[in-house]
C-alpha positions as CSV (number, residue, x, y, z in Angstrom):
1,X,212.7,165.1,120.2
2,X,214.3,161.8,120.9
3,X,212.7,157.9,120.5
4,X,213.4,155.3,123.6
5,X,213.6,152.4,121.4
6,X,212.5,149.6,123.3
7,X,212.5,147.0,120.1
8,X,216.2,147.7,119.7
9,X,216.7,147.2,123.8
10,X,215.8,143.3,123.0
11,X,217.4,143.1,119.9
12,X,220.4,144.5,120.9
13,X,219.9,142.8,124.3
14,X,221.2,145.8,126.3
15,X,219.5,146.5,129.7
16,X,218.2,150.0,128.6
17,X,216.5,151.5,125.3
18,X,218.6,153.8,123.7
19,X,217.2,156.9,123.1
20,X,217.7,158.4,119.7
21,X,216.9,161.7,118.4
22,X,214.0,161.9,115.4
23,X,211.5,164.2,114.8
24,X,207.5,165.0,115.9
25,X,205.0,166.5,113.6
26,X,201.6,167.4,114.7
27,X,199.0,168.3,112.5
28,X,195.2,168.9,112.5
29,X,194.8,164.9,112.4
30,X,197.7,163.0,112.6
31,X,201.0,163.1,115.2
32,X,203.5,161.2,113.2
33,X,207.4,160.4,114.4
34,X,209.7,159.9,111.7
35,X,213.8,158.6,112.6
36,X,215.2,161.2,110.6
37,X,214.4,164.8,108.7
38,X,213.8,162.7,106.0
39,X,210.0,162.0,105.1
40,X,210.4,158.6,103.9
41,X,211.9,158.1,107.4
42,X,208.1,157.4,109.3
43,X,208.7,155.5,112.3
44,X,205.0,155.5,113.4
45,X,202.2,157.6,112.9
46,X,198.7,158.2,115.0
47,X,195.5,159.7,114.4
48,X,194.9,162.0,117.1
49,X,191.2,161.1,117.8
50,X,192.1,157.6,118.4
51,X,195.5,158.3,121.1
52,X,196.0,158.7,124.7
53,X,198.9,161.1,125.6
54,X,200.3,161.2,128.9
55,X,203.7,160.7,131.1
56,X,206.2,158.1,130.6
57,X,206.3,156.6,134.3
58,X,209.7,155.4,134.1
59,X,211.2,159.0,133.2
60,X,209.9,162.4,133.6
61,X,211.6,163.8,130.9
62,X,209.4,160.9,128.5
63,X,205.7,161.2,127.6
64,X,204.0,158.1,125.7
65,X,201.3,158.0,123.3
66,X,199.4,154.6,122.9
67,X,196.7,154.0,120.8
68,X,193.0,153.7,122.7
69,X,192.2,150.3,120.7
70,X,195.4,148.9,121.3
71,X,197.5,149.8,124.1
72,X,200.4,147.7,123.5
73,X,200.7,150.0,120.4
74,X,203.2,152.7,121.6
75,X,205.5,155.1,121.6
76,X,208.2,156.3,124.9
77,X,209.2,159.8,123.5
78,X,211.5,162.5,125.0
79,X,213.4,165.4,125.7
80,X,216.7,165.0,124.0
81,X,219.5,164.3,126.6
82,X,221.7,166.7,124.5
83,X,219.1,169.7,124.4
84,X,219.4,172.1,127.2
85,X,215.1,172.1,127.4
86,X,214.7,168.2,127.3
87,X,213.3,168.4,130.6
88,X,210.6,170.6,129.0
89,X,209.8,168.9,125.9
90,X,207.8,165.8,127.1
91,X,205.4,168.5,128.9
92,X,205.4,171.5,125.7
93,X,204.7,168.2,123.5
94,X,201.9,166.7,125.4
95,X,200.2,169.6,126.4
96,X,200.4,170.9,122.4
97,X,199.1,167.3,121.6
98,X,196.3,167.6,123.7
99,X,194.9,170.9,122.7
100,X,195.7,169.7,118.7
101,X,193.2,166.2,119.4
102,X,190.8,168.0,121.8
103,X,190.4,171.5,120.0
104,X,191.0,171.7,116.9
105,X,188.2,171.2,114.2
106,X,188.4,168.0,112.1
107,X,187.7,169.9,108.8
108,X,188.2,173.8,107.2
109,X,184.6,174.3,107.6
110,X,183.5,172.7,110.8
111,X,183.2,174.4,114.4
112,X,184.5,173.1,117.0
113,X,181.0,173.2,119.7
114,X,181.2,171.2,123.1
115,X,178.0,170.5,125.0
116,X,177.5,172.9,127.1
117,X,177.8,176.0,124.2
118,X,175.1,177.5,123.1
119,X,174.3,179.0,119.4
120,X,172.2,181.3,119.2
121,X,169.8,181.2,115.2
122,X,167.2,183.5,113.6
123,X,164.5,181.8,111.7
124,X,162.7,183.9,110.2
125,X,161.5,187.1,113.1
126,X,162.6,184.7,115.9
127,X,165.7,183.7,117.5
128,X,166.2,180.2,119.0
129,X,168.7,179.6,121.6
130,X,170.2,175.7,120.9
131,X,173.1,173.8,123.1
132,X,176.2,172.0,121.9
133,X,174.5,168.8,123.1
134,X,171.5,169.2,121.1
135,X,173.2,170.2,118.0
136,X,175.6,167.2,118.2
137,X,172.3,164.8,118.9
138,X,170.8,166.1,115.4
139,X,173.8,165.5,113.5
140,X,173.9,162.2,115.2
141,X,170.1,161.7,113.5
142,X,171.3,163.5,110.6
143,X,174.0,160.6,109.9
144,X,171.7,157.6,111.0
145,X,168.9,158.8,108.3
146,X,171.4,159.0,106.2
147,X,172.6,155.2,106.9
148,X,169.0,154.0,106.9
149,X,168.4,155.8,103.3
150,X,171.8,154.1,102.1
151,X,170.7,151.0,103.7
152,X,166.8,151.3,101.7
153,X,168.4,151.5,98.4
154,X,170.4,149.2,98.5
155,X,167.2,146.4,99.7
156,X,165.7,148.2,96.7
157,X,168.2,147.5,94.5
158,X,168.4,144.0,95.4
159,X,164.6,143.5,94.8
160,X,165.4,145.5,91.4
161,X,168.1,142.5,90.8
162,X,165.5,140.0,92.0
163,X,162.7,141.3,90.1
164,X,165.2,141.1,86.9
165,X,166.4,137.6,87.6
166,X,162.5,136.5,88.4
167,X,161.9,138.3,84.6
168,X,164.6,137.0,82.9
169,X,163.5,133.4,84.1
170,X,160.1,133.4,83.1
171,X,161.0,135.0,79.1
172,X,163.5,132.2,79.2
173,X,160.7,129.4,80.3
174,X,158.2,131.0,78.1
175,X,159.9,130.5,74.8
C-alpha cells in the first residue's frame, strides 16, 4: 500500500503528492499506517469506530479515511503504482476495513448483535424471545445505573468530607 503525501506536495512545492509505498495494518480496533516495515515508523493511526472509509475522488485507485470528529484529519491511500493489483487494493482495503469497524466484536467475550436479531433465553421452564434492540437498550440502562451509583458515592463521599471538616471544626472550637 502506498501514502499520497499531500504535506510533502506543499513543502516540497511540487504540483502533485508523491505517492510513497508504506504499510496498512488492521486490527480488531485500530487501522494504523506506518512509512516503513519498521514499527517505530507510525505515520498515523485510527480507531476504527471513530473513521469514515470511502473513495479518494481524485483517483480511483485511492480510498481515504478521515476521522468522523474531524474531517480535516486524513489519510489519501493507494494501490501502489508499481504493484500489478494497485487498481485493486483501494477497493480489497476498504471493503476489509469496513467489515473489521462494522463486524467485528470490540472485545474476546462480546457478541456482535444488531437490532433486528433475536436471542432466544430459558429462565427457568420458559423461553423468552428478546431483539438486538432491546438487549442494546438494557445495557444502555445497565451503564447509566452504573454512572448514577458512581455519581451517588461520590456526593456521599463529599458529605463524608463535609461531615469530617464540620467535626474537626467544632473539637477544634470546643477546646
Amino acid at each position: 500500500m502506498c501514502i499520497r503525501r499531500q504535506d510533502l506536495k506543499l513543502k516540497l512545492n511540487i504540483k502533485i503528492a508523491p505517492i510513497l509505498p508504506g504499510r496498512g495494518v488492521l486490527n480488531k480496533k485500530t487501522f494504523s499506517f506506518y512509512d516503513n516495515t519498521k514499527y517505530d515508523s507510525l505515520h498515523r493511526s485510527f480507531l476504527l469506530q471513530d473513521i469514515i472509509v470511502k473513495p479518494f475522488a481524485l483517483d480511483t485507485n485511492c480510498f481515504e479515511v478521515k476521522t468522523k470528529n474531524d474531517l480535516k484529519d486524513n489519510l489519501v491511500l493507494c494501490g501502489c503504482p508499481f504493484e500489478p493489483s494497485s487498481r485493486d487494493a483501494a477497493v480489497i482495503w476498504v471493503n476489509e476495513i469496513v467489515k473489521f469497524r462494522d463486524n467485528c466484536p470490540d472485545n474476546e467475550s462480546g457478541i456482535n448483535i444488531g437490532n433486528n436479531d433475536k436471542i432466544k433465553l430459558s429462565y427457568g421452564n420458559e423461553q423468552v424471545e428478546v431483539s438486538g434492540a432491546k438487549l442494546k437498550e438494557l445495557g444502555k440502562n445497565v451503564l447509566e445505573d452504573k454512572e448514577k451509583d458512581k455519581e451517588k458515592e461520590e456526593e456521599e463521599r463529599e458529605d463524608q468530607k463535609i461531615s469530617d471538616a464540620i467535626n474537626e471544626v467544632e473539637s477544634i472550637t470546643t477546646n
